[in-house]
SENU-549282 format. One record per residue (C-alpha): z negated, y, x negated; residue in one letter. Coordinates in steps of 0.25 Angstrom, whole numbers, padded with zeros to 4 digits, always signed. Layout:
N
ZYXA
...
This chain:
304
+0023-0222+0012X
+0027-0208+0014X
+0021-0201+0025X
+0033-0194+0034X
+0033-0192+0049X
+0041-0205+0051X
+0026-0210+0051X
+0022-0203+0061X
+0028-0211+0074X
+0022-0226+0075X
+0025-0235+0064X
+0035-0249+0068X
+0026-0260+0069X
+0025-0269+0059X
+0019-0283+0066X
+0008-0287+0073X
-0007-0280+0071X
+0001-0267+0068X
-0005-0254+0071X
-0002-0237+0071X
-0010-0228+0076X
-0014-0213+0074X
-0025-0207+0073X
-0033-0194+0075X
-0046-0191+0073X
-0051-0179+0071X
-0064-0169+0074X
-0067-0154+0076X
-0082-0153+0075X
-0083-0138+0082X
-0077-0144+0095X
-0088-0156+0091X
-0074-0165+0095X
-0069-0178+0086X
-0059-0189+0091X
-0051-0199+0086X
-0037-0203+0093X
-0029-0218+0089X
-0017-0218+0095X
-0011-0232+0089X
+0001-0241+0091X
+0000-0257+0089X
+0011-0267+0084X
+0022-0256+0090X
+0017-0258+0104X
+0003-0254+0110X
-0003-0243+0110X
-0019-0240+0106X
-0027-0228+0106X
-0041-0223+0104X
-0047-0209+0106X
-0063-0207+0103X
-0067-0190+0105X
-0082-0186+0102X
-0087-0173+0107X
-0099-0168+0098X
-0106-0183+0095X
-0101-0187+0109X
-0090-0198+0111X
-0083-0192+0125X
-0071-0201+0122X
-0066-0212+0119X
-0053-0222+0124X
-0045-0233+0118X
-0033-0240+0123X
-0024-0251+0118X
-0013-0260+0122X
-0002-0247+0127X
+0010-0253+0128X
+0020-0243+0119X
+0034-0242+0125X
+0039-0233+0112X
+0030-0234+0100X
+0041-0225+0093X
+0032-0212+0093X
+0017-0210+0096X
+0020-0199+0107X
+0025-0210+0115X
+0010-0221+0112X
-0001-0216+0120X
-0014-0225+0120X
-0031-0220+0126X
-0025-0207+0130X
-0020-0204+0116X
-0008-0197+0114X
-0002-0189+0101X
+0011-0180+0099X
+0016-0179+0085X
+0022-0164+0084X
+0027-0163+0070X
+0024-0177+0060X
+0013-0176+0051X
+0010-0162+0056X
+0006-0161+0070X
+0001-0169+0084X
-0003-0169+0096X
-0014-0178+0102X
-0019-0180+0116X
-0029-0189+0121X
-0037-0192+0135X
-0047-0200+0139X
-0056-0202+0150X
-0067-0191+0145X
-0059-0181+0135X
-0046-0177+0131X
-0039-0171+0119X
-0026-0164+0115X
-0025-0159+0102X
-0015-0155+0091X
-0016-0161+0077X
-0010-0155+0065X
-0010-0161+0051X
-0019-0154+0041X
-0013-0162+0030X
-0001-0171+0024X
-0004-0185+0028X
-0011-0195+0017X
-0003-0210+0018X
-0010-0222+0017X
-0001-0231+0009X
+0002-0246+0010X
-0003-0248-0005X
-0015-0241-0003X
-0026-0252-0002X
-0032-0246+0011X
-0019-0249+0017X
-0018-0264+0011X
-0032-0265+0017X
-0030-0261+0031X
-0016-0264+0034X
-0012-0249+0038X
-0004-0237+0033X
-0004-0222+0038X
-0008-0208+0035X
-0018-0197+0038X
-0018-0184+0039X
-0028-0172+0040X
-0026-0165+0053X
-0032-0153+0062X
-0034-0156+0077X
-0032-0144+0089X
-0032-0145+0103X
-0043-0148+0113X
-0051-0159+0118X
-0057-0161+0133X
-0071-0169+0131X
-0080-0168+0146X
-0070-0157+0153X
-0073-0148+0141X
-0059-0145+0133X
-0064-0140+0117X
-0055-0136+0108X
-0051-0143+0096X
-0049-0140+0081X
-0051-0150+0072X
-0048-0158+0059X
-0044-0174+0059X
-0035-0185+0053X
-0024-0190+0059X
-0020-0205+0055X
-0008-0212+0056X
-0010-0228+0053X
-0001-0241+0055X
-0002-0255+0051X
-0008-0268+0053X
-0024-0269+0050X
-0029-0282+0047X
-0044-0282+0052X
-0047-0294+0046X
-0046-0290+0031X
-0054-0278+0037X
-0068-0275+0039X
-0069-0259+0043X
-0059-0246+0041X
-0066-0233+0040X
-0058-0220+0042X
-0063-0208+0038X
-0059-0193+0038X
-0067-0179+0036X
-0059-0168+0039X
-0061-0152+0034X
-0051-0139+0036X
-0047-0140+0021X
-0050-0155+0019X
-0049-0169+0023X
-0053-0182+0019X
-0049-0198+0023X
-0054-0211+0022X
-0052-0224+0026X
-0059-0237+0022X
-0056-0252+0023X
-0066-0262+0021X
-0059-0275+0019X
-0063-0288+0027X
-0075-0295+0020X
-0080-0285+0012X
-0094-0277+0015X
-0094-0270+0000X
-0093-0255+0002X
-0085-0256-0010X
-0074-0265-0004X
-0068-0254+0005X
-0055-0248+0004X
-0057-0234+0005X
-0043-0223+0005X
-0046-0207+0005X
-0039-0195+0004X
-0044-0179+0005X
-0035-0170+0010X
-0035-0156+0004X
-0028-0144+0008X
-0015-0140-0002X
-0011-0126-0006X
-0004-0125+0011X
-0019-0128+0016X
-0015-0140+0023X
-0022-0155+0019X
-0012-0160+0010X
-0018-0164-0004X
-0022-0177-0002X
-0032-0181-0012X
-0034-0197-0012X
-0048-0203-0015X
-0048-0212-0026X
-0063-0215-0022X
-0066-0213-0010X
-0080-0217-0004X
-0089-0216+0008X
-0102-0218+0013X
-0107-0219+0027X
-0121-0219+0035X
-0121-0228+0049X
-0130-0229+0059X
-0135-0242+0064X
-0124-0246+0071X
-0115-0245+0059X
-0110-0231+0064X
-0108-0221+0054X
-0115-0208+0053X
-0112-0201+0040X
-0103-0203+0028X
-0101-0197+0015X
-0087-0198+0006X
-0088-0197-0008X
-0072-0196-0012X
-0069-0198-0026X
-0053-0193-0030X
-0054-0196-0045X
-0064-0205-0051X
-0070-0193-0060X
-0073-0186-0046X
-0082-0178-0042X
-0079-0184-0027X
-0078-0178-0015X
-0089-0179-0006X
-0089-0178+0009X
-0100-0182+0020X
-0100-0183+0037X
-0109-0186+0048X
-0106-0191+0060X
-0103-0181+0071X
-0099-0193+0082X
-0094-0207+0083X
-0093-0219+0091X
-0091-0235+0089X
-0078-0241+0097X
-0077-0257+0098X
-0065-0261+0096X
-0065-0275+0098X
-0064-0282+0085X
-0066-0268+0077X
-0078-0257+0077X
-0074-0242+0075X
-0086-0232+0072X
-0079-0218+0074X
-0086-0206+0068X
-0084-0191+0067X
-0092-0184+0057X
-0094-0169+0050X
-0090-0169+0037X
-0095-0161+0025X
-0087-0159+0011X
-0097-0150+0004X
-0099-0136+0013X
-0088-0140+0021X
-0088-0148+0035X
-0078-0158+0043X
-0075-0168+0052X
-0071-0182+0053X
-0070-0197+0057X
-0075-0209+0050X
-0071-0221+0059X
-0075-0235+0054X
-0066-0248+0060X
-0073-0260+0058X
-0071-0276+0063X
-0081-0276+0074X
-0089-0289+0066X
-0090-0280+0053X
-0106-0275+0051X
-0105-0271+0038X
-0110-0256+0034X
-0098-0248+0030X
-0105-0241+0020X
C-alpha cells in the first residue's frame, strides 16, 4: 500500500464488523491541554465518535456517541458524531477540527509535521489485529474553551487514520503509544493475542520519526526491537512507562521515558480503554504524548 490522498476520504466497506475512524490526539503541556478526538464510520453507515479533553490533571470533558445514521459516507466533512467535526484542507498536509460538548469546546488547525508511516497488510501487527492505516507526526494551533475560559493552543500530536475489521476474540488488549518532540517523534502500537499472558507473546510495531535536511519529520526509522515497560497503580492504570527502542541488533538503543500527566478509564461495554497523557524525556530533551490501552473488559492480566 502506498499512501496517496485517495486514502484520505472513508474507505468502501468491506463486510460486516468493518470499521474507519481518524483519530487525533495530541498535547500542549504550557497550556496544561491534552485531548484525544475518534471520529469513525461502521460498515459504510453509522457514524461513531469519542472526544476526551483534560485540563492540567483534570478531565473537564468527555462525550461519546454512536449509531448516526450517514446519508453520504463519501467524504468525512459530511460525518459528524459527539460533536466532532473535521475539514480536510490540503490531503496529507493539513486539517481542520472542531469539537463541542457540554463543558468545553475546541477548534484547532492541524498540520503534518511529517510524511505519513503505513502499516502494511503483511506486517504481523496487521494480521494480528485485522486493520491497516497510517500515521503521521503533527503540530496542533488553535484554541480550546474549558469552564468559560478560551486558552490558546500550540501543540504536538499524531494523527491516525485506521480501517478494517478487528476480531476481538483472537485479541486480548492493543496498546497505542506516542511521545512527541519539536524535532522528534516516536509510535507504538502493541497487540497481545487472545490467550497469551507472556509479555513476550506481544506483537509490538515502531517507528521514530526524524527531521530530513527540509526540517520536516520525514526519515522514518523502523524499530526492529522495540520494547516497553510500564508501572500501574492498583487499578491496573498506568503511571510511567520507559521505551528501550533497539533499530539494529548491535544497538545502542534509544531510550525514552514518561509520567503520567492525566488520564481516565472509559467502559465501553465489552472493552476497557485506560487513556493517559504523559511528559516525555529522551535525554535533556522533554515532550508529550498518549499511551491508551484497549482491553476486553474480562481481561486482568498486567500489561507489563
Amino acid at each position: 500500500m502506498t499512501v496517496g490522498p485517495e486514502l484520505e476520504a472513508p474507505r468502501p466497506a468491506a463486510g460486516e464488523g468493518f470499521t474507519d475512524a481518524i483519530t487525533l490526539a495530541f498535547g500542549d503541556a504550557e497550556a496544561g491541554v491534552y485531548g484525544t478526538l475518534r471520529l469513525g464510520l461502521a460498515e459504510g453507515r453509522t457514524a461513531s465518535g469519542l472526544a476526551l479533553l483534560f485540563h492540567g490533571d483534570e478531565q473537564v470533558s468527555v462525550a461519546a456517541e454512536g449509531g448516526v445514521e450517514v446519508a453520504e459516507p463519501s467524504a468525512w466533512e459530511s460525518i459528524s458524531a459527539a460533536g466532532i467535526d473535521v475539514e480536510t484542507l490540503e490531503p496529507l498536509s493539513s486539517w481542520r477540527v472542531h469539537a463541542a460538548t457540554e463543558d468545553a469546546s475546541l477548534d484547532v488547525e492541524v498540520a503534518s509535521a511529517g510524511a505519513p508511516y503505513e502499516l502494511a497488510a503483511a506486517d504481523p501487527l496487521a494480521r494480528a489485529g485485522g486493520m491497516l492505516g497510517y500515521e503521521q507526526p503533527v503540530r496542533v494551533r488553535g484554541a480550546a474553551e474549558v469552564g468559560g475560559r478560551k486558552l490558546a493552543l500550540d501543540g504536538l500530536g499524531q494523527r491516525s487514520r485506521s480501517w478494517g475489521t478487528p476480531d476481538w476474540s483472537r485479541i486480548s488488549r492493543t496498546r497505542t503509544l506516542g511521545a512527541w518532540f519539536d524535532d522528534a517523534a516516536i509510535s507504538l502500537a502493541a497487540i497481545r493475542p487472545a490467550g497469551h499472558e507472556d509479555h513476550g507473546d506481544e506483537i509490538l510495531d515502531a517507528v521514530i520519526f526524524e527531521p530530513d535536511e527540509s526540517g520536516a519529520l520525514n526519515r522514518r526509522l523502523r524499530v526492529e526491537d522495540p520494547r516497553l515497560s510500564t508501572t500501574f497503580d492498583a487499578d491496573g492504570r498506568q503511571q510511567r512507562a520507559a521505551l528501550e527502542l533497539w533499530l539494529t541488533e548491535e544497538g545502542p538503543p534509544r531510550r525514552a521515558w514518561g509520567a503520567v500527566v492525566c488520564g481516565t478509564t472509559l467502559d465501553l461495554g465489552r472493552l476497557r480503554l485506560d487513556c493517559a497523557f504523559l511528559r516525555w524525556h529522551v535525554a535533556d530533551r522533554e515532550g508529550v504524548g498518549r499511551y491508551d490501552i484497549l482491553r476486553r473488559a474480562d481481561d486482568r492480566a498486567p500489561a507489563a
